[in-house]
N, C-alpha and C positions, 0 to 999 in steps of 0.2 A: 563170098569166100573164094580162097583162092586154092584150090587141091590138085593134084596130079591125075590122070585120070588110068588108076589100075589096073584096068578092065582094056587100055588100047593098046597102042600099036608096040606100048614096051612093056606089055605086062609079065614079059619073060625077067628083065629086068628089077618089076615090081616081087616078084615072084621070089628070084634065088636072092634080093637084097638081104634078108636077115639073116640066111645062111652064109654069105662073103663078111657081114659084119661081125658075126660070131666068130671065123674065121682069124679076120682084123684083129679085132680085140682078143682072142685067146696067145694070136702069134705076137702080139705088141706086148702086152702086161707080161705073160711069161720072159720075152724078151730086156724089157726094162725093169721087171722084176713089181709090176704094180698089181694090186687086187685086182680081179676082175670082178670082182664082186661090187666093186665100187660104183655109184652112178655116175662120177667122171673122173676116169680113171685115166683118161688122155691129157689132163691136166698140166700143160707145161711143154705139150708135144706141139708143132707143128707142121701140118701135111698139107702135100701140094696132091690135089684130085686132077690128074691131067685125064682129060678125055671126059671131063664130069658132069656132057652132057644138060637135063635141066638141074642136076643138083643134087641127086636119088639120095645118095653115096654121103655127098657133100655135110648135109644138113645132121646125118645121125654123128656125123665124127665129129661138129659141130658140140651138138648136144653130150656128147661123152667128156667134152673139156675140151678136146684140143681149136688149135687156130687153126681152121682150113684156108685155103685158096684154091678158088675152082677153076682152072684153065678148060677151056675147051675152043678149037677153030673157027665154031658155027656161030654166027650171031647170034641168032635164032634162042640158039640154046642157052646161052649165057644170059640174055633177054627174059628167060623163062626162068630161069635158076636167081636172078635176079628178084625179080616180080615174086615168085613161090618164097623163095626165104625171107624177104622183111616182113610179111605178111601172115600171120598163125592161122590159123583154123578159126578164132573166136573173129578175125578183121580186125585184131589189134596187132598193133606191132610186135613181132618178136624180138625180145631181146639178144639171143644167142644167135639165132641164125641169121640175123639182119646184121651181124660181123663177120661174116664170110666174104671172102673179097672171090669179087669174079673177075676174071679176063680172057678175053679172046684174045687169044693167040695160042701159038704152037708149042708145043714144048722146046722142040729149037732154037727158036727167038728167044724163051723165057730163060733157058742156060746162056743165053748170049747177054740177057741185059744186067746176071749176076755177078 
């Protein structure tokens, strides 16, 4: 299995994620006027995760509906964000979050190749 490890060195990160997502989601549905109550209520949305790291972020807005893309500059990271989302917790594929598109690169570059 292939899991995040909560407990390390970004467990600050593991930590305040449900609180930024509640966040997300209370400021997007009011915004677009969709239930939050809904189990994907990003349905239709498409969000760029710059800086997103192994993917923390990535994968729940994933799960809510929308189409992510996760930029981030680190290999490393995108490598991992990579690896973690095709992969569920059971070692079967997952469907929704193995549609995440990852890329290394900058936010910069990524306005420049639009």
């Amino acid at each position: 299995m292939n899991r995040w490890d909560s407990e390390g060195p970004f467990k600050p990160l593991h930590v305040m994620n449900p609180t930024r997502l509640a966040f997300i989601r209370s400021t997007l549905c009011r915004h677009f006027s969709k239930d939050p109550n809904s189990d994907r209520p990003f349905e239709g949305f498409k969000i760029v995760d710059v800086g997103c790291g192994g993917g923390i972020l990535s994968e729940p807005l994933a799960r809510m509906g929308a189409t992510v893309t996760g930029v981030d500059a680190v290999e490393k990271n995108i490598k991992i964000a990579c690896i973690h989302a095709v992969w569920s917790f059971s070692d079967d594929l997952d469907p929704v979050t193995s549609t995440i598109e990852y890329c290394c690169t900058t936010a910069e570059k990524l306005v420049e190749e639009v």
